[in-house]
C-alpha positions as MATLAB code, in Angstrom:
seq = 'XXXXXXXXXXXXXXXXXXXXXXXXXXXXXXXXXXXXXXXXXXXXXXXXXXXXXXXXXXXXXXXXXXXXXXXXXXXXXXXX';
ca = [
       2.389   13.330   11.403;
       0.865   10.879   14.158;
       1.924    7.209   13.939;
      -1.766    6.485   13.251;
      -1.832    8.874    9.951;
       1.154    7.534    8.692;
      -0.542    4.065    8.903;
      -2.791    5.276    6.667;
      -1.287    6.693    3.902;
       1.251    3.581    4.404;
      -1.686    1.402    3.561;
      -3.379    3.999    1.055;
      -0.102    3.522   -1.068;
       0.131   -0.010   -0.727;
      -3.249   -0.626   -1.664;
      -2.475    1.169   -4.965;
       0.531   -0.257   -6.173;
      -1.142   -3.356   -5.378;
      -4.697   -2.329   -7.352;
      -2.734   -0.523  -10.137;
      -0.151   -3.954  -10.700;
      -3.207   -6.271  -10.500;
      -4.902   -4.251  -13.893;
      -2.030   -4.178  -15.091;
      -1.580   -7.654  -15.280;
      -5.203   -7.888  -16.671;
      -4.385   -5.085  -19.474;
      -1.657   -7.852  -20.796;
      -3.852  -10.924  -20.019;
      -6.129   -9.102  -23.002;
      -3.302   -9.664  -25.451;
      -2.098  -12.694  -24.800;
      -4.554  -15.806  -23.163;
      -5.960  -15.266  -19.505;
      -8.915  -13.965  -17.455;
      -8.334  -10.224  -18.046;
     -12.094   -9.876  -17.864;
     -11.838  -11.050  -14.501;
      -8.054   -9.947  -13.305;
      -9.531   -6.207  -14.322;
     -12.050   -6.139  -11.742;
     -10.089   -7.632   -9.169;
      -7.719   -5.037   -9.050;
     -10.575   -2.299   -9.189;
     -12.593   -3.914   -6.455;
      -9.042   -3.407   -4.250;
      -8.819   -0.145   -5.284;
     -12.450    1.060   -4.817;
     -11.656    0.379   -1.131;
      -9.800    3.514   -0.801;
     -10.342    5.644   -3.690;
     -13.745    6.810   -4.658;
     -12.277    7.117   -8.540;
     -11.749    3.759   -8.817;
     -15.261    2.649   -7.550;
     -16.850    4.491  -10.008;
     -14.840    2.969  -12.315;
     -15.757   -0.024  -11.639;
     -19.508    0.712  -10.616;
     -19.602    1.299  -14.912;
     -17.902   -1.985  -15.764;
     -20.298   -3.763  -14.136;
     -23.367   -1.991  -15.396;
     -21.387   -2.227  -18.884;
     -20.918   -6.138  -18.385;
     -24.454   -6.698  -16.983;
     -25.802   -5.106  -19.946;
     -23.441   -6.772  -22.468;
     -24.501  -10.048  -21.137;
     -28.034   -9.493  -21.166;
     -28.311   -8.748  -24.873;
     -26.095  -12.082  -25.098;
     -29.018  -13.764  -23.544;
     -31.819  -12.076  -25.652;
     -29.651  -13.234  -29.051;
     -29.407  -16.563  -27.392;
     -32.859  -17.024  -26.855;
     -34.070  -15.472  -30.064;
     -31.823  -18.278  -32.011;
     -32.089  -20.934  -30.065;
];
């Protein structure tokens, strides 16, 4: 293995521990009070920059989010 590959997969695991601990922290932070809705993505975004899994992942949270907040705005308007 060159020195240059092992970089790599050095960083590749680092970035995941990393990722995986930050949404972990956010997976508590929904049970007790904290930003998991914004913790959670944090720790995607990291992760989506080396695994393709983890972008997708997060690609649907936001279209989930976008679309939960834009029915909160339609109710909104419709009662105020």
């Amino acid at each position: 293995m060159t020195p240059e590959n092992l970089y790599k997969q050095i960083r590749r695991l680092a970035i995941f521990l990393i990722g995986i601990s930050i949404v972990l922290i956010g997976c508590i932070l929904f049970f007790t009070p904290g930003p998991a809705i914004i913790v959670i993505p944090a720790g995607l975004a990291l992760l989506a920059t080396e695994f393709i899994w983890a972008k997708k992942l997060l690609k649907k949270f936001k279209e989930t989010t976008y679309s939960i907040s834009k029915s909160a705005k339609e109710v909104i308007k419709k009662n105020f």
